[in-house]
ZADRENGU-97069 format. One record per residue (C-alpha): residue number from 0; x, y, z; residue in one letter. Coordinates in steps of 0.02 Angstrom, whole numbers, always signed. Each point is the difference from the previous one (the first is absolute). Example, Ala and Ser with C-alpha at 12.3 -4.5 7.8 and 13.67 -1.06 7.14 Angstrom:
REM ZADRENGU-97069
[0, [+615, -225, +390], a]
[1, [+69, +172, -33], s]
***
This chain:
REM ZADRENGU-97069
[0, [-8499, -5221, +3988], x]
[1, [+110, +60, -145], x]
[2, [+176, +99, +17], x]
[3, [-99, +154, -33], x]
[4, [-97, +1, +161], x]
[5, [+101, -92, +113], x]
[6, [+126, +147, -25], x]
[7, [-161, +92, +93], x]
[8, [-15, +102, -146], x]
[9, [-190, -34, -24], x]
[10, [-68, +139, +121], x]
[11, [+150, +111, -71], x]
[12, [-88, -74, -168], x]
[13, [-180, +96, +65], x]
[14, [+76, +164, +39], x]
[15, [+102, +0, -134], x]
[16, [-162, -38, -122], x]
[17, [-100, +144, +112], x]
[18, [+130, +147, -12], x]
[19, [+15, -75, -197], x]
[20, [-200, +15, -26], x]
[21, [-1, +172, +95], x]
[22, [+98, +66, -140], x]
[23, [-142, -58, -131], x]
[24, [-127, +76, +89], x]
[25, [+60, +198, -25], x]
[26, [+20, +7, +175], x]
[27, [+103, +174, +53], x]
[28, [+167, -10, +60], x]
[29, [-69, +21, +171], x]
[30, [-79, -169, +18], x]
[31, [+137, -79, -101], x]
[32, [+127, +50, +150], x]
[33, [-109, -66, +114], x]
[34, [-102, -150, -36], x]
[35, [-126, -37, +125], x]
[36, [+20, -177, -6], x]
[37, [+167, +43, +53], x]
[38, [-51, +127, +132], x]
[39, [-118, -110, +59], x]
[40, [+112, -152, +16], x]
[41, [+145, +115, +110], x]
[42, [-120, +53, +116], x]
[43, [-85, -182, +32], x]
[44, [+190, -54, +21], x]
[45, [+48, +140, +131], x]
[46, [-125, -53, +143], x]
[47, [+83, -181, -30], x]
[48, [+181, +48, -21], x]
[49, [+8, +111, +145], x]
[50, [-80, -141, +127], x]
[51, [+161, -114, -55], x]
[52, [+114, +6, +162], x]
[53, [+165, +15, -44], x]
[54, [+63, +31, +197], x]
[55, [-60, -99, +151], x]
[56, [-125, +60, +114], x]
[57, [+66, +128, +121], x]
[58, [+48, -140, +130], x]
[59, [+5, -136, -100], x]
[60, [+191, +7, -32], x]
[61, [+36, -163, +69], x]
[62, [+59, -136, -123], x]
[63, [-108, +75, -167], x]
[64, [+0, -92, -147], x]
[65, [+148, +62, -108], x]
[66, [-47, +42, -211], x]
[67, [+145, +74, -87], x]
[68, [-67, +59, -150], x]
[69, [+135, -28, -108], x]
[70, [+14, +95, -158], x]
[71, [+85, -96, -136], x]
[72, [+186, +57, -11], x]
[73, [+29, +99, +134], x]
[74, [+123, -79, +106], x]
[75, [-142, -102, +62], x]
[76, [+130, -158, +43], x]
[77, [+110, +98, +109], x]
[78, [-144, +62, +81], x]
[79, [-112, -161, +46], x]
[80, [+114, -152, -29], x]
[81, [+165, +94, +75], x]
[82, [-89, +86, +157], x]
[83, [-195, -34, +26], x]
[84, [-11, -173, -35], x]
[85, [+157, -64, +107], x]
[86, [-85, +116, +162], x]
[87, [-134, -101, -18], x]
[88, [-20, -188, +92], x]
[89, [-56, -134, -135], x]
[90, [-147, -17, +69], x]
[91, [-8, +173, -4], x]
[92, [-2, +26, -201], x]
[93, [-132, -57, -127], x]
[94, [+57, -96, -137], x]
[95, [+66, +122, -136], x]
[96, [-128, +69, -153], x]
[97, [+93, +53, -99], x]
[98, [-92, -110, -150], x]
[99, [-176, +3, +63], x]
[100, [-121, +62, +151], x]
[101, [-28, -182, +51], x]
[102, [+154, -1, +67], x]
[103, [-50, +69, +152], x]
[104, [-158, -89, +11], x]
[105, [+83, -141, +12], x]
[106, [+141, +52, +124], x]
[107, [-4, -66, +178], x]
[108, [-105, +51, +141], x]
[109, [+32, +165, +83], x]
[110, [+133, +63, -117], x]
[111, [+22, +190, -15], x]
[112, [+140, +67, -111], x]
[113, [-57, -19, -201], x]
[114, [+109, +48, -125], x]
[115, [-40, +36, -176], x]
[116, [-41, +109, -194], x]
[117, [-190, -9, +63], x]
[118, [-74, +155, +29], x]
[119, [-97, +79, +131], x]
[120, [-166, -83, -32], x]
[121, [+110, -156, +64], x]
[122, [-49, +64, +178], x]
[123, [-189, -63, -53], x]
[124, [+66, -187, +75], x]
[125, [+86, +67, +161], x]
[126, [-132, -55, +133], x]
[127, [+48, +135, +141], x]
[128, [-10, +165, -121], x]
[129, [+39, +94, +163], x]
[130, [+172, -69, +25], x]
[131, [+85, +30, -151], x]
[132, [+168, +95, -39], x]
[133, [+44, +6, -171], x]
[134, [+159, +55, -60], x]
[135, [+61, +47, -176], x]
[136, [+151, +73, -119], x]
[137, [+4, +154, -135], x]
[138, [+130, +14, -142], x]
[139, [+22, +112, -133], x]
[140, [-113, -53, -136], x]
[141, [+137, +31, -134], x]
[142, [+117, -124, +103], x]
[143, [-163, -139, +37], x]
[144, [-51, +11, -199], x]
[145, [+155, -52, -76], x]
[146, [+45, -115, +146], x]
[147, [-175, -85, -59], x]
[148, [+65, +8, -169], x]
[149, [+155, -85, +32], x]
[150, [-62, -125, +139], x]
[151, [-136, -46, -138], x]
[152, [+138, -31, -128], x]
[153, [+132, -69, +80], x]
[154, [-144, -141, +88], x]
[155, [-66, -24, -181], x]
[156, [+177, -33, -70], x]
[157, [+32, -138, +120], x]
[158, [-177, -74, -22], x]
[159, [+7, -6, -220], x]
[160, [+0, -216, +24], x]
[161, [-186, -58, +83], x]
[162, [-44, +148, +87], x]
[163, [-186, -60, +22], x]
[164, [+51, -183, +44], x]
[165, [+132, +57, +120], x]
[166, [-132, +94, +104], x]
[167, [-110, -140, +39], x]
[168, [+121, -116, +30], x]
[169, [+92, +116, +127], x]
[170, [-57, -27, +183], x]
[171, [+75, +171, +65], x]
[172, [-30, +178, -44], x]
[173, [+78, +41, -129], x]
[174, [+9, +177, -75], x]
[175, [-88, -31, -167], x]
[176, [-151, -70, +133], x]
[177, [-36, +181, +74], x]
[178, [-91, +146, -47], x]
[179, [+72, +104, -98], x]
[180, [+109, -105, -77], x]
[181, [-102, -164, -56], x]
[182, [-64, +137, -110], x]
[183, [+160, +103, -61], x]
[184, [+100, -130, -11], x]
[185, [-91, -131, -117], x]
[186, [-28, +157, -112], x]
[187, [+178, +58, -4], x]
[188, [+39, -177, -41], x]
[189, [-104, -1, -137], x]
[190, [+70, +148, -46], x]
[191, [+182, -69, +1], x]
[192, [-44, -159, -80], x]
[193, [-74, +94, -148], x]
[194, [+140, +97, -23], x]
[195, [+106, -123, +5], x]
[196, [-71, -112, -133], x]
[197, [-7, +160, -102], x]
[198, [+174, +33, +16], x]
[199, [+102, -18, -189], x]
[200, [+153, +108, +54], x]
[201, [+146, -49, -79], x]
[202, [+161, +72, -5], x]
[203, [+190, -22, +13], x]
[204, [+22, +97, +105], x]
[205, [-61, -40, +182], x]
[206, [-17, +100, +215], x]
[207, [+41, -191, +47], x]
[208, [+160, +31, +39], x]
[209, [+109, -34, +153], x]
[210, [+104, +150, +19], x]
[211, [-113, +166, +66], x]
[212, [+80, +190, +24], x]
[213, [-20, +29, +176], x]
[214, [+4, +179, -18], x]
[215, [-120, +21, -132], x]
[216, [-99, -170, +41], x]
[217, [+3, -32, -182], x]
[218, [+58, -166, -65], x]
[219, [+116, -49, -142], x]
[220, [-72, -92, -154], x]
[221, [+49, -148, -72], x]
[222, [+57, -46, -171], x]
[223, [-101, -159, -36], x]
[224, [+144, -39, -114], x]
[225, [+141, -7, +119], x]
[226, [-92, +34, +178], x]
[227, [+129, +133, +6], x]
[228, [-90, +170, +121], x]
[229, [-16, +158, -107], x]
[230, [+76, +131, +103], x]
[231, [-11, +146, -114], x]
[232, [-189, -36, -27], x]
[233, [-100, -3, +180], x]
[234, [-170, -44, +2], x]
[235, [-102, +74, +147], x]
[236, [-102, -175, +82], x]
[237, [-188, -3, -29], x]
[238, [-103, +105, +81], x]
[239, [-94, -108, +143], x]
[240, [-149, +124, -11], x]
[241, [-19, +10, -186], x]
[242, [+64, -137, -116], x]
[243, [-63, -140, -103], x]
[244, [+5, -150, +145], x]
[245, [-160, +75, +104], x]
[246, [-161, +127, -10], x]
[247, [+105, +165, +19], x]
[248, [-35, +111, +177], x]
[249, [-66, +136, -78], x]
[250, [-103, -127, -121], x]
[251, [-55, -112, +183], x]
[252, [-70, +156, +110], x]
[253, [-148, +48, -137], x]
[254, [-38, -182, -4], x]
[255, [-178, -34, +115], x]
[256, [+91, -120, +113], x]
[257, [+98, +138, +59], x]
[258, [-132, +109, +14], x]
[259, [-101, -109, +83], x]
[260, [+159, -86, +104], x]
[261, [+113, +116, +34], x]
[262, [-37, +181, -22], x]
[263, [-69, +76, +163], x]
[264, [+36, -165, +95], x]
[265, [+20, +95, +170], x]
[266, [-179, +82, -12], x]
[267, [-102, -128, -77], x]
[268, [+72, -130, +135], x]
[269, [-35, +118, +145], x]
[270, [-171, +25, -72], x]
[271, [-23, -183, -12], x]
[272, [-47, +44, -198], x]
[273, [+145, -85, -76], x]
[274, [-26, -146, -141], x]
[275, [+2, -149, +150], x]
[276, [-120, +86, +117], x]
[277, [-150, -96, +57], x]
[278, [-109, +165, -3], x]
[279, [-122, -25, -136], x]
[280, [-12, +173, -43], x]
[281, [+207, -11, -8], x]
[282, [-6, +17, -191], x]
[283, [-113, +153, -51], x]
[284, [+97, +86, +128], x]
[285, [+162, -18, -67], x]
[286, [-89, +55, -161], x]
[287, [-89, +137, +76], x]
[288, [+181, +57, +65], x]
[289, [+86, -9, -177], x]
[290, [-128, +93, -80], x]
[291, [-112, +113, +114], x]
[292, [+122, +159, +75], x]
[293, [-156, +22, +151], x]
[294, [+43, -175, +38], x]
[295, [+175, -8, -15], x]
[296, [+2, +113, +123], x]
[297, [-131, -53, +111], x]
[298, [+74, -154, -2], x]
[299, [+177, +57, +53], x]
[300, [-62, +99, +151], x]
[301, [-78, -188, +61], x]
[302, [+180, -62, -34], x]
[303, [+98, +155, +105], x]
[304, [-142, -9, +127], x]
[305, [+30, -188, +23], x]
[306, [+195, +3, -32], x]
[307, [+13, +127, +162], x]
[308, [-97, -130, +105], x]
[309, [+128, -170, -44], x]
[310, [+122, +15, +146], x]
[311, [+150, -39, -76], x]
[312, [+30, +49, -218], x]
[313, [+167, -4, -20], x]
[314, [+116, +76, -142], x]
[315, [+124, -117, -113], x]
[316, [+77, +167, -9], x]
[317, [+40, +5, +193], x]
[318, [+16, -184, +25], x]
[319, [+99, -15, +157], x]
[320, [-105, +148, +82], x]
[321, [-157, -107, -57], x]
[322, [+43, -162, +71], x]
[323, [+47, +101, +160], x]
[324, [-156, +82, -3], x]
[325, [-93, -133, -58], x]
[326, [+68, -118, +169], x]
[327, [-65, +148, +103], x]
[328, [-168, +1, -60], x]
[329, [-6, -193, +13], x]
[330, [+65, +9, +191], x]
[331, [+153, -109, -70], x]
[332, [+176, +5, +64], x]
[333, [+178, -19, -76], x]
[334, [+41, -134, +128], x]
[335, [-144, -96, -18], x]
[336, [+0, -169, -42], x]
[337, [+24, -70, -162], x]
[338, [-116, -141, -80], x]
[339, [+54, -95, -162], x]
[340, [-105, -20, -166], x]
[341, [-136, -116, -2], x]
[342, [-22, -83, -171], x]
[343, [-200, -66, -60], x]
[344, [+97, -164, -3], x]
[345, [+14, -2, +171], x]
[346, [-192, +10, +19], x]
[347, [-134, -131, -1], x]
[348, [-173, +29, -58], x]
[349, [-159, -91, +64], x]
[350, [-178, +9, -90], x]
[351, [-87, +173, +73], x]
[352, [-153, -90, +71], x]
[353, [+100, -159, +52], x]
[354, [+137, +79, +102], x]
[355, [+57, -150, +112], x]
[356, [+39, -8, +202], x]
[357, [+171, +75, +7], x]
[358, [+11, -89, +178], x]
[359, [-54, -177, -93], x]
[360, [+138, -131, +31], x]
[361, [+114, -90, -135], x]
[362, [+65, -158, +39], x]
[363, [+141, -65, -106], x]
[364, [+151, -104, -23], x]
[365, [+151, +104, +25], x]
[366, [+163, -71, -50], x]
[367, [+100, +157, +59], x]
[368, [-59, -16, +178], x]
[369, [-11, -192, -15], x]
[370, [-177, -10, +50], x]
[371, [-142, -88, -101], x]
[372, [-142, +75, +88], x]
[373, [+66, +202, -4], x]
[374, [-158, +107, +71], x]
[375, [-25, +178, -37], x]
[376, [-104, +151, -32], x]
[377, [-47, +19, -178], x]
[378, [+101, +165, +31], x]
[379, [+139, -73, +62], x]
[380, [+9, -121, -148], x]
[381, [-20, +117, -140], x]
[382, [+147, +100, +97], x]
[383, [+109, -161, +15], x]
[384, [-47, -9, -208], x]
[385, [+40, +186, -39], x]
[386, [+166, -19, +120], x]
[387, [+64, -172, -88], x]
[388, [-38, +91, -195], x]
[389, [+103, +138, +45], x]
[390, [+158, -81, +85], x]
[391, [-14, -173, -117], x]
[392, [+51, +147, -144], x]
[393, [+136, +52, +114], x]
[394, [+46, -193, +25], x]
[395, [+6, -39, -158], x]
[396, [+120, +120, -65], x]
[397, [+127, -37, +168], x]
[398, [-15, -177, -87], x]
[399, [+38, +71, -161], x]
[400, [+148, +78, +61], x]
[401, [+75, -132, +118], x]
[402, [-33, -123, -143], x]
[403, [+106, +101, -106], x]
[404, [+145, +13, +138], x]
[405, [-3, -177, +30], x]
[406, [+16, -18, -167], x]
[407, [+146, +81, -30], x]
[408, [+91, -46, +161], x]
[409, [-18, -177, -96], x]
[410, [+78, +57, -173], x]
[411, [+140, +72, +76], x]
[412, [+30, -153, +124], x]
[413, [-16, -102, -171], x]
[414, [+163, +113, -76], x]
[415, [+77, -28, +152], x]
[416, [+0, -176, +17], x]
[417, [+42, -2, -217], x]
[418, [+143, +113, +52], x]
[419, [+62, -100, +161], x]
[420, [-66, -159, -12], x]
[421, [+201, -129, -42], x]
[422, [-62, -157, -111], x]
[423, [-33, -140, +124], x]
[424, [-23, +103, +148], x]
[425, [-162, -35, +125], x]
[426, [-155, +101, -91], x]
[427, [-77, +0, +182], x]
[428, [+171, +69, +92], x]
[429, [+8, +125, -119], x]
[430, [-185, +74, +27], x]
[431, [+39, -4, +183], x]
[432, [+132, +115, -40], x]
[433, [-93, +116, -111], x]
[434, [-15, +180, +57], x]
[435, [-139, +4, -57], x]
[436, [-89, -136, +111], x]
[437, [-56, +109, +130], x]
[438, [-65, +144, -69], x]
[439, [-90, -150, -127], x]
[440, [-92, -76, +146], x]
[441, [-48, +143, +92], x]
[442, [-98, +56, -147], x]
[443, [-60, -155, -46], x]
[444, [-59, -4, +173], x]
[445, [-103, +147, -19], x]
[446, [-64, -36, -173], x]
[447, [-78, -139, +57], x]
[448, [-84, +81, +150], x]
[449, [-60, +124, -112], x]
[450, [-64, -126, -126], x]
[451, [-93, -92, +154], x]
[452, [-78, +134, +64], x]
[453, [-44, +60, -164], x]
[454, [-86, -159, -27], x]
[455, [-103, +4, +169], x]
[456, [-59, +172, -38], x]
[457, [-76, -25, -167], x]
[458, [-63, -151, +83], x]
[459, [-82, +94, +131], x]
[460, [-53, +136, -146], x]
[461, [-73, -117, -125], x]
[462, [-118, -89, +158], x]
[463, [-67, +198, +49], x]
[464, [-30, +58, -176], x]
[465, [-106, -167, -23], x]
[466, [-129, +48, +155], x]
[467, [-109, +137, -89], x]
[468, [-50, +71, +142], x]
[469, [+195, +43, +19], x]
[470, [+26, +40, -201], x]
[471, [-134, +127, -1], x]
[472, [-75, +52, -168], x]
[473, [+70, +77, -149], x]
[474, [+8, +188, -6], x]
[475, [-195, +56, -68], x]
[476, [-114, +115, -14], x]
[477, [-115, -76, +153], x]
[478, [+142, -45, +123], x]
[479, [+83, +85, +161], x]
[480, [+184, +20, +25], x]
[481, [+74, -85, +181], x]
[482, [+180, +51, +19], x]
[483, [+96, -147, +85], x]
[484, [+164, +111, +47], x]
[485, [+13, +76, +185], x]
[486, [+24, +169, +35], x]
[487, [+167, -48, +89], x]
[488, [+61, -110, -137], x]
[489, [+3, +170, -109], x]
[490, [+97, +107, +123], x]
[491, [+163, +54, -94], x]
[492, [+108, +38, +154], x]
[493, [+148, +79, -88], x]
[494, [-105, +133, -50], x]
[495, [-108, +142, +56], x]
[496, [-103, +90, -108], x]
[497, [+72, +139, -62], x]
[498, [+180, -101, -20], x]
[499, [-106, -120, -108], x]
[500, [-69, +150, -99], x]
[501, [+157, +80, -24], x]
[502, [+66, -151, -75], x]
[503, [-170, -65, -95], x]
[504, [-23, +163, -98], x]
[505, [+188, +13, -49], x]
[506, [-12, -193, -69], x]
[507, [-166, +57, -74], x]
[508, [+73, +157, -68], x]
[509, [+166, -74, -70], x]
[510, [-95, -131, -69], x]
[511, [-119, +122, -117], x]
[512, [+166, +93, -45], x]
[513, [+88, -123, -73], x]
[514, [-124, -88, -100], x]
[515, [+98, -169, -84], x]
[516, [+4, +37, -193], x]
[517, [-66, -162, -56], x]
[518, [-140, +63, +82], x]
[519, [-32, +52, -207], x]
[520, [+94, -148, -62], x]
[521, [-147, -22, -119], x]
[522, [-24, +146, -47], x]
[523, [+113, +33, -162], x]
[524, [-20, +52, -158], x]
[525, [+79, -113, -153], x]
[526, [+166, +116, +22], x]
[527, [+12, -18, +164], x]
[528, [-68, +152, +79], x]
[529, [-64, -7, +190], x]
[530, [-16, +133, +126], x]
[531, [-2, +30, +197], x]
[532, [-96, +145, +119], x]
[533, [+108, +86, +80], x]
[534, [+43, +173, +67], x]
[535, [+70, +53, -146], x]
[536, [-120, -43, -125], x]
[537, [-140, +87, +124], x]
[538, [+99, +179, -20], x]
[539, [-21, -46, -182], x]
[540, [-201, +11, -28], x]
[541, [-47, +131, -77], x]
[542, [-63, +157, +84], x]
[543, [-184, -17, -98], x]
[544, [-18, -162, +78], x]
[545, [+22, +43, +174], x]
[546, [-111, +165, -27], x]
[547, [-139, -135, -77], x]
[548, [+5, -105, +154], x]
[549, [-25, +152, +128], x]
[550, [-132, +45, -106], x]
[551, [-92, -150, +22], x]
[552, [+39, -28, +164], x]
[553, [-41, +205, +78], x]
[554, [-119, -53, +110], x]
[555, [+135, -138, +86], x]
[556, [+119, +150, +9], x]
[557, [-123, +106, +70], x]
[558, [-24, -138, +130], x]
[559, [+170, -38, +35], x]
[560, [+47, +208, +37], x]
[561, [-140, -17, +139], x]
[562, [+67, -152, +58], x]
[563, [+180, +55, +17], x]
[564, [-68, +132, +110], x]
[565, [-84, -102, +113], x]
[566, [+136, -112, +2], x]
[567, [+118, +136, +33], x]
[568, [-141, +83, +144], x]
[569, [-9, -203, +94], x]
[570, [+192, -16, -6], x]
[571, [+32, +155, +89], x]
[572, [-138, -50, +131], x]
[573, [+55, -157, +35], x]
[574, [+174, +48, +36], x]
[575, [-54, +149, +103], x]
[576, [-73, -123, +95], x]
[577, [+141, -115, +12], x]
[578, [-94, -183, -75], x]
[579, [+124, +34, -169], x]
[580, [+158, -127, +13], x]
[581, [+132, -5, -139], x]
[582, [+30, -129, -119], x]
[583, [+129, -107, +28], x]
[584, [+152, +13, -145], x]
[585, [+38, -159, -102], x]
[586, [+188, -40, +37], x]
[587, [+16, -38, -169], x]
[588, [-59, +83, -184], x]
[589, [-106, +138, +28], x]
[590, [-171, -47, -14], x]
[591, [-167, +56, -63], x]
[592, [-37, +51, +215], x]
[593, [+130, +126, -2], x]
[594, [-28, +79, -158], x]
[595, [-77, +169, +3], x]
[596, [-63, +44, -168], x]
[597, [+0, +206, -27], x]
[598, [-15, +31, -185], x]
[599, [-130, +83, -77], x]
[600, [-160, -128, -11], x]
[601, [-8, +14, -171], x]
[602, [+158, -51, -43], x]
[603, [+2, -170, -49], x]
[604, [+184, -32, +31], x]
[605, [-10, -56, +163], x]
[606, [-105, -155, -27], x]
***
């Protein structure tokens, strides 16, 4: 299929050539407002939309399967990896899809918390459609469209070597693997790569300098000629939204991948319309919705109608009341218990039609327990293989670092002995008297325990991975996931769940905040420019720009007022009813949990 459709823009293609035709045709301006292929597609999609269950049954509360929706940049990490995901057992959550739907197909038995950019046509796989709780996040389209624009740029810059190679060859999810970005990103590469090659500037006098004006967050130029900073002549640094390195903002929100990506993300992912829904009809509605005002708003009373049934839609605004609210509506509690990441790695994968006897026994030669004829469960074996990967890695580098000591120890022994050591006196005596000599045969003592046991385990490694039946398959398209880690193996004890929040989302927070700068180490122009997002720069775009992107994203702010109210109306009621518990407080930096965003949405200063 070429670029053109697999964007899904063939039915938007249809519409597009309808509403086009209609114009041809002399029809009046009645008919043009509302085509009745349009009108005719909304209805057909109402009776549908509305039978999606977005709540369990009345009843049915008990263990639902968990979808948070999760709306590209809006604090989705905080939410699901820093508080969802570590509630949930291992056994409990589905392997993440972030890059693709088969994800979940392929996760393990019995799973019910699924985390990704799908949309709501995702709920199409869940086999018990009565049992389902989704859960979901708003922001203020101003703040989500140039967080796109950035996260798009900033990916792109660090991806300008073997981008495509890089994504096959990578056995994780990576970002430029998921929807929206396998599509934003490879075009704001292309972008920056273009410009880049086009770039002649020359000049002697060059913004890569060392010295910056804190107070006016200028820096000084240099003199080529004597690399001496021109104070008296302070050159403001390049504009990070609108300079010659990358697609300017104002330039990137016409383009059709942001239309198509981006603009009105919350709506068309609630209405299970947006670019990666499985909903064949997915694309003339998105077209009927950019071009039809009857089905605009037809189409946003589905969205409010289904956006008041999700239990739990949080606010990035309100963070720590959301993630309070949010543990309410999921029956979760502060204290709870706290269960570590689980990386793909970690699982195996067995042919779909072949899955094997998980009670089948191994026998083996195991040097570590000294017995030739080891029998197990084909569980316990791929346990015993998952266990020995993950502590031979923390093996190797106690090795690493004990080999290093010993190492040492000996050099300084060595300047001893040169420094001690009379001409014709007993080399042995001497050694015996070395300070040294204990501390030297202790850790030689332990290096070599290390390096035995080091040996016995990739021994006992290399004869598992060489049963297939143990190995498993190779992550595909027609296998099913087996997780080999137990529940209690994941327990993180010093933690409960909202301590582990508190701490996650202030990491995760800190972490987005200060950005490394050689994060656009390749990203210079022949005199050295480069630039960075940050707050500053954001108070900087201009006022037309931010007016543009509320004007193509009304309908999300329309969406998000109504949400903020019934955000507002479930907060009250579940504290009136006392099932709201606090956040805990980071003991550290304040973090993205406590922070309580009140300016104005469309201010984009806060981002």
């Amino acid at each position: 299929m070429s670029s053109f459709c697999s964007y899904n823009y063939c039915y938007v293609f249809v519409i597009l050539l309808i509403l086009h035709s209609a114009v041809h045709v002399g029809a009046d301006a009645s008919s043009l407002r509302v085509p009745e292929s349009c009108s005719k597609l909304v209805t057909d999609f109402e009776a549908k939309y509305r039978a999606v269950r977005v709540s369990p049954v009345k009843g049915k509360l008990k263990d639902p399967f968990v979808f948070f929706l999760h709306v590209p940049r809006t604090a989705g990490k905080t939410y699901g990896t820093c508080f969802i995901s570590p509630g949930m057992k291992p056994s409990e959550r589905c392997i993440p899809g972030y890059d693709t739907r088969e994800r979940y197909r392929q996760s393990i038995d019995g799973c019910r918390y699924f985390a990704s950019h799908d949309d709501l046509s995702f709920l199409d796989e869940v086999p018990d459609k009565d049992n389902v709780l989704v859960v979901t996040q708003l922001r203020d389209p101003v703040q989500r469209v140039i967080s796109a624009y950035e996260f798009s740029i900033q990916t792109a810059s660090n991806m300008l070597d073997g981008l495509d190679e890089r994504i096959d060859s990578m056995p994780e999810i990576k970002s430029y693997d998921v929807w929206p970005w396998r599509y934003l990103v490879p075009s704001a590469r292309d972008s920056i790569l273009k410009r880049l090659q086009n770039d002649s500037t020359v000049g002697t006098v060059s913004r890569d300098a060392t010295k910056v004006d804190s107070k006016s967050d200028q820096k000084l130029p240099t003199d080529h000629g004597t690399n001496e900073s021109i104070k008296d002549d302070l050159l403001p640094p390049p504009n990070p939204y609108d300079n010659e390195l990358a697609m300017p903002l104002e330039e990137w929100i016409e383009t059709q991948e942001a239309s198509d990506l981006v603009h009105n993300g919350h709506i068309f992912q609630i209405l299970g319309i947006s670019n990666t829904s499985s909903w064949d009809e997915a694309g003339a509605l998105r077209a009927c919705f950019m071009h039809d005002d009857t089905s605009r708003n037809r189409l946003f009373d589905l969205a409010v109608e289904k956006l008041k049934q999700i239990p739990h839609a949080g606010l990035e605004s309100k963070l720590s009341d959301a993630v309070a609210s949010m543990a309410a509506s999921l029956g979760k509690k502060m204290d709870d218990t706290v269960y570590r990441s689980v990386a793909i790695k970690w699982y195996f994968f067995d042919d779909r039609d072949k899955i094997p006897d998980l009670n089948m026994k191994i026998t083996y030669n195991s040097t570590i327990e000294g017995d030739e004829h080891k029998t197990v469960s084909l569980r316990e074996a791929r346990w015993r293989l998952n266990k020995m990967t993950k502590e031979q890695g923390k093996a190797a580098h106690q090795l690493k670092e004990n080999e290093e000591r010993l190492h040492k120890l000996m050099q300084q022994q060595d300047m001893w002995l040169a420094t001690y050591e009379a001409p014709g006196q007993d080399h042995q005596e001497m050694h015996k008297k070395s300070p040294f000599l204990q501390q030297i045969n202790k850790v030689k003592g332990l290096v070599d325990l290390l390096r035995n046991n080091n040996k016995m385990m990739t021994h006992d490694m290399e004869i598992l991975k060489n049963i297939d039946i143990v190995k498993g398959k190779a992550f595909g398209p027609n296998t099913k996931a087996f997780l080999a880690w137990r529940d209690e193996d994941a327990i993180f004890s010093k933690e409960t769940l909202g301590s582990n929040y508190a701490e996650c989302s202030s990491q995760s927070y800190t972490s987005e905040k200060e950005k490394s700068p050689s994060i656009f180490a390749r990203m210079r122009t022949e005199d050295g420019d480069d630039f960075q997002f940050n707050s500053i720069a954001r108070r900087k775009i201009d006022k037309s720009v931010v007016e543009r992107i509320q004007e193509l994203n009304s309908m999300d702010y329309k969406l998000l007022e109504i949400a903020t109210k019934v955000f507002d109306e479930t907060l009250e009621k579940q504290r009136s009813l006392g099932i709201l518990e606090p956040v805990p407080k980071y003991e550290g930096e304040s973090s993205a949990s406590q922070r309580q965003t009140t300016t104005p949405m469309h201010d984009p200063t806060e981002l």
